[in-house]
N, C-alpha and C positions, 0 to 999 in steps of 0.2 A: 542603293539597293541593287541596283543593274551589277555592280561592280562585283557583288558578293555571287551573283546570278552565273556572272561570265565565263566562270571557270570550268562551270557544267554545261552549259551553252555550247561553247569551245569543244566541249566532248562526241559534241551529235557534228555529223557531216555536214559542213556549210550547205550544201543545198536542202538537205534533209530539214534542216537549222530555220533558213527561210521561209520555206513551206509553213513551218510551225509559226514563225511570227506573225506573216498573211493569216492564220485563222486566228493567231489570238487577234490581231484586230477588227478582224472579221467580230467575235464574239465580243467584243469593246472589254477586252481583260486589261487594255494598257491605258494606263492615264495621263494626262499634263500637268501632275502632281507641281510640277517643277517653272512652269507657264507664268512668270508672276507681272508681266509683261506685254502684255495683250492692250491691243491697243494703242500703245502708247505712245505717242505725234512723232517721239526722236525716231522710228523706225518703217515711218508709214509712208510710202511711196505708189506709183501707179506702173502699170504694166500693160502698154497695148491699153490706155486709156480707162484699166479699170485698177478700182482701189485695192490695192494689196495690206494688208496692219503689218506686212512685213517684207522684207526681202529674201525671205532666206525659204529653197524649194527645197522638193525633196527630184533627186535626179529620176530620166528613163533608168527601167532598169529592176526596181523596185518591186511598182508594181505592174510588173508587165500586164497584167490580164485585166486592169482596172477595176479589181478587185477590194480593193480596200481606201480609195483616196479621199470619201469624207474621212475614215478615223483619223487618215494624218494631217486633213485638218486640223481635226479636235485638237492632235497635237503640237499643235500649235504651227506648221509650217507656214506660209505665205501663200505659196502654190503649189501646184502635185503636176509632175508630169507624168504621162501612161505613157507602156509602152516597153520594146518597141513593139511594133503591130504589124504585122504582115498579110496581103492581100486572103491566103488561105493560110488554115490552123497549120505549123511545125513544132515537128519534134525537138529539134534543134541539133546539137553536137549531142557523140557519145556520151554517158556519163562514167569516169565521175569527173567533171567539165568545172568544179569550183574549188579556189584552196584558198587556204585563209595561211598568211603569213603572221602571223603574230608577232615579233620580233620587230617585224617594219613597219606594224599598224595597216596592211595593203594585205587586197584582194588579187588574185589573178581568176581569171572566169576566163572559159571558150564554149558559152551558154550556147550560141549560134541561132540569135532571135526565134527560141520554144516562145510559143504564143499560143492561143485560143483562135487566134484568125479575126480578121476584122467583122463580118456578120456579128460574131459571139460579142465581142466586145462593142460594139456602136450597142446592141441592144442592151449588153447592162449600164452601159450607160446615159442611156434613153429611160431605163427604168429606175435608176438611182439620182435624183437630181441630184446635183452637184451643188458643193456649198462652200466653194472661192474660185478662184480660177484656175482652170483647167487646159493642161497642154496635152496633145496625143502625138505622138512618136512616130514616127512610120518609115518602114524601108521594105525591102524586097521580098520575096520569095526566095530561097538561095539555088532552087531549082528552075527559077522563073527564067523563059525563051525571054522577056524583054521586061527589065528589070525596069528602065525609066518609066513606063506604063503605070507600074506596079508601086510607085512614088503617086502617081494620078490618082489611082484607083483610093490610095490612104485619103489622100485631099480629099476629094468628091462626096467620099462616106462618112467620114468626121469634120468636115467643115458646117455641118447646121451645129451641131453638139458640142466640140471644142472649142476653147477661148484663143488658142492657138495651135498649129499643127508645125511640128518640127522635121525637119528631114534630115536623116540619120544617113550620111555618108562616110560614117569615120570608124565603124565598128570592125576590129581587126579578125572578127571570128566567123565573115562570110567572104569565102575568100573572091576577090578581086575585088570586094564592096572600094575600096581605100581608092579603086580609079577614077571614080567620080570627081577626086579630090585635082584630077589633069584636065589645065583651061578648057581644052575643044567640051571635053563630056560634060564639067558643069555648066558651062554657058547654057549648053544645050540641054540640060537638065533641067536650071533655073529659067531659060526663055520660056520652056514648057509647060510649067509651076503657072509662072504669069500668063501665060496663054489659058491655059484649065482656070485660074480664077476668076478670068475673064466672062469666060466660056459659062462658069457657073453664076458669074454675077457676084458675086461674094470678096467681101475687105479682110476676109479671115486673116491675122499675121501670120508669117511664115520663119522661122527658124531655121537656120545649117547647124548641124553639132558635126565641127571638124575633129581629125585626129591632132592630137598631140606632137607626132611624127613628123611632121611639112616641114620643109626646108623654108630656107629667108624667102627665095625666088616666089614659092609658091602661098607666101604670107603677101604680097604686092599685088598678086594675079588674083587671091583669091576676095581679098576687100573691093578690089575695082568691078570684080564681075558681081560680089554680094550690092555694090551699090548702084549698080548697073540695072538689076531685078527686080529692086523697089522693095530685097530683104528686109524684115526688121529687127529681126535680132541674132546674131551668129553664138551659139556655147561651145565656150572653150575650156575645156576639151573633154571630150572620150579618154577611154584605156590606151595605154603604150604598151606596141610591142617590145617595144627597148628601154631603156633605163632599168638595167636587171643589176651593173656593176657594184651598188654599193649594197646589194640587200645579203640581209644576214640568211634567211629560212632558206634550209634545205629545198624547198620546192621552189627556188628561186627563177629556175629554167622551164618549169612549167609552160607548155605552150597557152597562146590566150595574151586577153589583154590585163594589165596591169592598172590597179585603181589604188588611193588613199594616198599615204604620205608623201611615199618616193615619187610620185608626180607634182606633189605641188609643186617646188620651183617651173616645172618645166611649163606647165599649165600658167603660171605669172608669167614668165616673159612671153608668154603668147597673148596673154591680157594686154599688157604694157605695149608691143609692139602692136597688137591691132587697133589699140585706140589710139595710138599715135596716128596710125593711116586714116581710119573711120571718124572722126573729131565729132563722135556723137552722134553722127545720121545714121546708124546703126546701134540699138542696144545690145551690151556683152552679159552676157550670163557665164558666171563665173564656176568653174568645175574642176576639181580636182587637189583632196588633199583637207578639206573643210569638215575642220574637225571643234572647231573652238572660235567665242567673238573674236580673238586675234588673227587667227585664219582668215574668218570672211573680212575683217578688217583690212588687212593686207591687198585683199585682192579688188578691195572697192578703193585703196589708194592709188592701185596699177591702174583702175578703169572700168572695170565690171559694175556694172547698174544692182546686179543679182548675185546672189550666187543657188547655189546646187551642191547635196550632198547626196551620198550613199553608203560608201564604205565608213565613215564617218559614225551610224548611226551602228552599223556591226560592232566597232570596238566602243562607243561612248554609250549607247544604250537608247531607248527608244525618245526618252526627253530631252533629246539632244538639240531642237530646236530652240525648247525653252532656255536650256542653256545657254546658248551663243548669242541669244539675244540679250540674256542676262550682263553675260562679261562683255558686249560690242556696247550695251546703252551708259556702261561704266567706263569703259575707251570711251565713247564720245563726249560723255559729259568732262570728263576730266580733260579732253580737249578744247571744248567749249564750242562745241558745236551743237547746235535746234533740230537737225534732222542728219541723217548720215549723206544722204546726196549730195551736202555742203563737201565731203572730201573725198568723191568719187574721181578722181583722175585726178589728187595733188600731189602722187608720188609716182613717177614714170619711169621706166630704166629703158637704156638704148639696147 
């Protein structure tokens, strides 16, 4: 159905586009037609100690405003993360700040975390229980005099309410955010993380979403200080500002970051290299390129516990859950495997 849909889809302004699909779910116009899989033991894993029926999220990004994360329950995802969320409501980057590459299956976006602001959102999420588990996103202010603060301030307010809270260092459309990613600043970012948990009393897990962009040096530096922090899960990865060479669409040089197909490899060997370093004291949430069960397939041989979609769900349609679940429980049985964590780290590249 989606497919016959898409052509006209395709025709409204990718942001415009969004907006519309946040209220159809809002109004529950979209269904898990396609969901035939619920439930089912080969796919059920746990996350930060609670039961997931599945692995497969839906990434920050989505729904920033926490707007809609029971529907994409119903839709069968695993987990929803919000976000990002920033201390007070922005506007974000100019518009028009979204393009859809069609051609390469990839987004590029310079959204520049537009949010509702953290107040708006803690309260609709205070008034909408939640029904799986719940990640909230948070990063800066891009106007903020002290932006590490502004990390605190997400923790403090979404830590009674989220099931995890992620901290977003890797997004290339607030400019200098990407520094965080240099030893001195995150040490001192994540000491402070754990100090405010402390401070609060609270086991809440905590999440890095790095960029895609880090050099080898800084893949060494940054598993020693995530395990130094007492992190427990790092997502890999965010948008790229680089990896433009082989895409086909005109709007290829589009400033912003880069989502969907043309990342995945890049996004795998960053899988594969961090669990070689982290040998599992850290879970990977897997990001970028997750479009189909051989997709997240792929990325739970490199190492990823999870994975995470989005762009994914623009070109495959809103059942895209049910799907991947569909063709990953048909990889695994023809594999001959009982649950999919049996082949999480049996394929690794140097």
């Amino acid at each position: 159905m989606y497919s016959n849909l898409r052509s006209l889809i395709f025709k409204i302004d990718p942001e415009r586009a969004h907006f519309l699909a946040i209220q159809s779910l809002k109004l529950n116009l979209v269904s898990n037609i396609f969901d035939e899989n619920k439930n089912d033991p080969i796919l059920k894993t746990k996350l930060f100690n609670q039961d997931l029926d599945n692995p497969i999220g839906i990434a920050a990004g989505f729904d920033k405003n926490a707007e809609v994360y029971n529907p994409l329950f119903k839709l069968g995802f695993g987990f929803v993360e919000v976000g990002t969320v920033t201390p007070l409501k922005q506007y974000g980057n100019e518009k028009p700040r979204v393009f859809r590459l069609v051609e390469d299956q990839a987004l590029i976006n310079r959204l520049g975390f537009n949010n509702h602001g953290s107040d708006t959102i803690l309260n609709r999420i205070k008034l909408n229980k939640k029904l799986g588990v719940l990640g909230v996103n948070v990063g800066p202010n891009k106007d903020s005099n002290d932006r590490l603060n502004d990390y605190l301030i997400g923790l403090e307010k979404f830590s009674e309410v989220a099931d995890y809270i992620t901290i977003n260092i890797s997004s290339p459309n607030t400019e200098n955010l990407r520094n965080f990613h240099d030893e001195n600043k995150l040490k001192e970012l994540l000491k402070s993380i754990l100090e405010k948990k402390k401070q609060l009393k609270t086991e809440i897990p905590v999440a890095v979403k790095i960029s895609p962009d880090i050099n080898e040096n800084q893949i060494d530096l940054i598993s020693e200080i995530l395990l130094e922090n007492e992190i427990s899960a790092i997502i890999i990865s965010n948008t790229s500002e680089a990896s433009r060479e082989t895409l086909q669409n005109i709007q290829r040089h589009q400033k912003g970051g880069l989502s969907g197909k043309p990342i995945e490899k890049k996004s795998n060997l960053l899988i594969s290299k961090f669990y070689n370093l982290i040998k599992g004291k850290i879970k990977i949430i897997g990001v970028g390129g997750v479009d189909s069960g051989k997709a997240a397939y792929d990325k739970f041989l490199l190492g990823a516990d999870y994975v995470q979609l989005y762009t994914g769900m623009v070109f495959q349609g809103p059942n895209i859950a049910g799907m991947i679940k569909k063709d990953l429980k048909e990889l695994l049985i023809r594999d001959g495997v009982k649950n999919f964590t049996e082949i999480v780290g049996n394929k690794t590249v140097s």
